[in-house]
N, C-alpha and C positions, 0 to 999 in steps of 0.2 A: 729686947724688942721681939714683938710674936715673928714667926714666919708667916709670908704671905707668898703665895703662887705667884706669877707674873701671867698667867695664865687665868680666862674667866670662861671659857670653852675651848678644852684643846682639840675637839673634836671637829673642829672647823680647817682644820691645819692636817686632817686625816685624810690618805691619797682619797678615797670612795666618796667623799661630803661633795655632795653638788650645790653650788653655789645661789642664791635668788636669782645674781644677775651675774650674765658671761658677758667680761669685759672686752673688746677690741674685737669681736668677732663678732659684729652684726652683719655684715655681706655674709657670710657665712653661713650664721643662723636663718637667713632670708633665702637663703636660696634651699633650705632644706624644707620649709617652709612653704617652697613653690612647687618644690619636688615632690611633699606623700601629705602637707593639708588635705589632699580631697580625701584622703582614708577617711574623713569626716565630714568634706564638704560635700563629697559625691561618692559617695561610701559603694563597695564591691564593683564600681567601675571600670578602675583602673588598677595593673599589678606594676608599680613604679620599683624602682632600681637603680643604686647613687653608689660611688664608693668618696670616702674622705682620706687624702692621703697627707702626711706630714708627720716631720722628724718628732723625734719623742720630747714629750712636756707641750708641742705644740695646740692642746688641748682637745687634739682631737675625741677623746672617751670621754671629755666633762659636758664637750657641746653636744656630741650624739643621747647622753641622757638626759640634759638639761631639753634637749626638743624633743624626748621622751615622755617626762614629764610634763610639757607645755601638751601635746598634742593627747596625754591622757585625760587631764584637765577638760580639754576642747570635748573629746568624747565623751565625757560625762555631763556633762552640761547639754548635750544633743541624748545624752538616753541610750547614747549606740553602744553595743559591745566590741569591745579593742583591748588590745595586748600589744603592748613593749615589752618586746625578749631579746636582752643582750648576753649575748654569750661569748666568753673570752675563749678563743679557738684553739688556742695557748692549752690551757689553764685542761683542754679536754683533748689534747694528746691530739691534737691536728686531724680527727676522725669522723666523719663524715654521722657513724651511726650515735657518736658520745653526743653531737649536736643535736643529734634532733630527738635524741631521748630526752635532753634536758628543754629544748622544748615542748616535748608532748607534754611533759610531768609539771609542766609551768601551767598548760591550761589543764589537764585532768592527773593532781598532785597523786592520786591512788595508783597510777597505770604503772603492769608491772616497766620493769625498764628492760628484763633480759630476754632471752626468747624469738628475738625477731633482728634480722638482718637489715641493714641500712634499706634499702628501697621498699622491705615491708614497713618500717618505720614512716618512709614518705607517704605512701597509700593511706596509713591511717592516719597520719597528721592531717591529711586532704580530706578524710572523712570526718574524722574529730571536728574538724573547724567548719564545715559543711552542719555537724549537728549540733556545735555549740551558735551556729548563725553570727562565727564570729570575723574577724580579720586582723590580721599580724604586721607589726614591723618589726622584723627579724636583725637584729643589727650581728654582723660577726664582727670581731674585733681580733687584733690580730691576724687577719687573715690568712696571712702569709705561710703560718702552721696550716692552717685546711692544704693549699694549694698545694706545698711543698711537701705532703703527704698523701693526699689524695690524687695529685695532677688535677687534670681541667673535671673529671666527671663530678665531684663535689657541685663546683657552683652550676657544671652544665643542668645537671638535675634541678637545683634549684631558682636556674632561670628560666629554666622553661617547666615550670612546677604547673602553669595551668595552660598547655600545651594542649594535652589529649582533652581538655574538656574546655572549649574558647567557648561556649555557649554560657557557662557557669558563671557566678559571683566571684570575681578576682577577690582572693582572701590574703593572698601573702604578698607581702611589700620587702624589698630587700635593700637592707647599707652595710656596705662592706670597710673597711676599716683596716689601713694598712700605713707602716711607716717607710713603705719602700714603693712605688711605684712599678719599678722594675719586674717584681715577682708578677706581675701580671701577664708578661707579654711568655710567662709559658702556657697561659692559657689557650684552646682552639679560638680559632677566630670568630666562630659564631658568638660563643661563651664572651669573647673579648670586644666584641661589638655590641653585646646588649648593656655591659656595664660605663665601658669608656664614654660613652653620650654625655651623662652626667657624671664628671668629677670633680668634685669639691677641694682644692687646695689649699693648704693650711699653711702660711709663711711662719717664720720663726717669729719671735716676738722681739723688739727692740727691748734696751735698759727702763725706759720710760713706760714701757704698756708694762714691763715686767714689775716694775713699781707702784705703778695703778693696782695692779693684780696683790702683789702685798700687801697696799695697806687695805685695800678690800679686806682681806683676811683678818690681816692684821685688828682691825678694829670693831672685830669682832671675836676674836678669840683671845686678847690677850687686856689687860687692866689697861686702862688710861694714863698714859706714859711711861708704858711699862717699857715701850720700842720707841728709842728717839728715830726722828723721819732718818737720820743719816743714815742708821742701820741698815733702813729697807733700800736707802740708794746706793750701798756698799754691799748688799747681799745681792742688787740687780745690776751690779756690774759684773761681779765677778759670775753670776748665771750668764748675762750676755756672753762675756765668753767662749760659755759651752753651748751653743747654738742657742739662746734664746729660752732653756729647759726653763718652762714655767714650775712645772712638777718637783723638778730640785730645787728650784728657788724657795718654794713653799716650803722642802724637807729641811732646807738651812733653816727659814724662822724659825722653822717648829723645832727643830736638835736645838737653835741657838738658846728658845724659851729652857728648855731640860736644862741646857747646862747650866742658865741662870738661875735656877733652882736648885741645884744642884749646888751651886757656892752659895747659895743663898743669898744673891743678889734683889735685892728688886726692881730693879732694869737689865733688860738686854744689853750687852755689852759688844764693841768690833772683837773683842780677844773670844766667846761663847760664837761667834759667826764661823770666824777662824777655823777655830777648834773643830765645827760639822765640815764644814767644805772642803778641810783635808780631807777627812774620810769622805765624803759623798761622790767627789772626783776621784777619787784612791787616788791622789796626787803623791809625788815624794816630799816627803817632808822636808828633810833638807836635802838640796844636791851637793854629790861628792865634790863636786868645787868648792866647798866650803873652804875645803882643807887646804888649798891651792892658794887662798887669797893671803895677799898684802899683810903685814901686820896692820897695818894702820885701815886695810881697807875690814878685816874683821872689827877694827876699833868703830867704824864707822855703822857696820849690820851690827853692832851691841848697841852703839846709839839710837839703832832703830829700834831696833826692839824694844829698849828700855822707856823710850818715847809711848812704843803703844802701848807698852806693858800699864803704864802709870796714868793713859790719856783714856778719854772715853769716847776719842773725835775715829773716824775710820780713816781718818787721809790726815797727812801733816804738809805745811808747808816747808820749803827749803829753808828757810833760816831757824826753825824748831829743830830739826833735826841735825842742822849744823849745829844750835847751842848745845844739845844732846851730845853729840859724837866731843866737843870739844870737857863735859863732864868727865866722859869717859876715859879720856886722855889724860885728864887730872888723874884719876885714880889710877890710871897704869904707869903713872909719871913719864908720860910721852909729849912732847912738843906738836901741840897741831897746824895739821899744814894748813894752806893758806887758802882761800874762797874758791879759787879756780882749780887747784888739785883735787880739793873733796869734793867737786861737783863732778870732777872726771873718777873721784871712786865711786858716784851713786848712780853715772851711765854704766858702767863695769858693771854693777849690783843689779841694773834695771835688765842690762843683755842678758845675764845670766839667769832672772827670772827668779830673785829673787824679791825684790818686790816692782812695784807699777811706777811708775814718771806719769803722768797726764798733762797738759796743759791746760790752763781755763783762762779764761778771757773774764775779764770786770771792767769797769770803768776805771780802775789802778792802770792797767796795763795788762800781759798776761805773765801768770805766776803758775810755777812746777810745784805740782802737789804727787805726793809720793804717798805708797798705800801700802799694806802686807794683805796680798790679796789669798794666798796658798798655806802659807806657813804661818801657825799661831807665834804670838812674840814669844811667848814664854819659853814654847819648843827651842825655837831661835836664841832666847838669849842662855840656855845652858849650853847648845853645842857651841858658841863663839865662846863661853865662859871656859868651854873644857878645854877647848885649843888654845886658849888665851894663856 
């Protein structure tokens, strides 16, 4: 049989791809919206200033280029001249002068870069854009490097960037960008009063918006059944987890696509999910308790394993996993114990974190579905095999 990718653009699954449409962050997108719109509806008016704050994956860098994008569109359709300049604050060593060389060089790409000190750099940014008759929304990202390098004079300069000339064309628009809130308040207070007015909060993402946000991708980066729906709600649980990280959740699909090409699968598989999300968490793969357990209760994490090893579902119910473990016992020529003892080895299993218990509700009644959320089966079933 030929090989086939499971993948039809992997480049959609790549951190920098901004998406057509940003899921679950419309109040969001709207208020940024209300915030620097006039840079086109009532163009050099007004110099506006927003920061957006929230824990990492929470989308803050996809939404601030995505209404990048929307409001360059807007200016080109009106004929105005505009510039989105996103600069990772990070990425330029938290330096006040790395900033604004890379945005001088973003509207006039020739300009040398060396030779001039941070606040000679600010003067001709102010001229530059005075002679290109143009206006900025300057996004920093990362903020938190400027701040914690600079202290307050960074943003102080750049909030009151058209201070000495109020008479002039307001040309620079600022959104600041930070996963910590806190770094702010070492800012002076002037500095910390023109930005706090407007801040834009970013909650985490639940398992269900983080799912939406999968197969968004999903269905467009990978073949048509390439990823059964379980997968994407077995990759957004175990993301809920870690605060909601949209951004890892994404890097699980996309490691899980590699590895299913990698075995040459042509479906995504729970065991390829696994396999990323140890490393994405640097989780322990197994915990030293391993070595600690029951014989019968290792009999019982080799039934598990071998359950997911063999299954293509990401959760097992209690009695799959029970016929499992009692397999397993055949082969060690061990007597299994009885319904109420193995359900008290797989809460021992569950505290220990080695795998999940859930409950779910149906019109049956409600049924314990167990999951291996950290550790791939296979890893798991040689260490219970070597202590075995």
């Amino acid at each position: 049989m030929n090989y086939q990718s499971v993948f039809i653009d992997e480049a959609i699954l790549e951190i920098h791809y901004i998406p057509d449409k940003i899921l679950h962050r419309d109040s969001e997108l709207q208020r940024l919206r209300s915030l620097f719109d006039n840079i086109v509806t009532a163009p050099y008016e007004m110099s506006q200033k927003a920061v957006i704050v929230g824990n990492v994956g929470s989308g803050k860098t996809v939404l601030a280029n995505a209404y990048g994008r929307e409001l360059r569109e807007k200016a080109e359709r009106r004929k105005l001249d505009f510039h989105y300049i996103h600069v990772n604050c990070r990425q330029r060593r938290g330096s006040l002068f790395m900033v604004l060389s890379q945005v001088v060089t973003r509207i006039r790409p020739d300009f040398p870069e060396r030779g001039y000190s941070a606040n000679e750099l600010l003067d001709i940014l102010r001229q530059i854009l005075d002679e290109e008759e143009t206006q900025i929304l300057l996004v920093l990202d990362e903020v938190d490097a400027l701040i914690n390098n600079e202290g307050s004079d960074a943003l102080y300069y750049l909030t009151r960037f058209h201070e000495t000339t109020p008479d002039e064309p307001r040309r620079l628009n600022l959104l600041c960008i930070s996963k910590d809130a806190e770094v702010f308040r070492k800012l002076d207070k002037s500095t910390l009063s023109s930005l706090q007015r407007n801040i834009i909060r970013m909650p985490d993402y639940n398992k269900y918006q983080l799912a939406d946000i999968l197969r968004y991708r999903m269905e467009r980066a990978f073949r048509p059944d390439a990823v059964p729906l379980e997968i994407i709600d077995f990759i957004s649980e175990v993301a809920e987890k870690e605060n909601g990280d949209a951004r890892q959740a994404i890097s699980i699909l996309h490691g899980a696509g590699l590895e299913a090409d990698n075995d040459g699968s042509r479906q995504v598989k729970p065991e390829h999910a696994r396999r990323i999300a140890v490393g994405v968490y640097d989780g322990v793969v197994v915990p030293d308790e391993i070595k600690h357990l029951s014989q019968h209760e290792k009999l019982t994490l080799l039934g598990i394993s071998r359950f997911f090893l063999s299954s293509t579902a990401p959760e097992a119910t209690t009695g799959e996993i029970e016929e499992s473990y009692h397999l397993v016992c055949e082969e060690y020529y061990e007597k299994p114990r009885g319904h109420t003892q193995f359900w008290k080895y797989l809460k021992k299993l569950d505290n220990l974190d080695f795998v999940s218990i859930q409950m779910h509700a149906s019109s049956q009644g409600r049924t314990q579905h167990i999951s291996l959320d950290k550790i791939p089966a296979k890893t798991l079933q040689e260490k219970v095999e070597e202590l075995l």
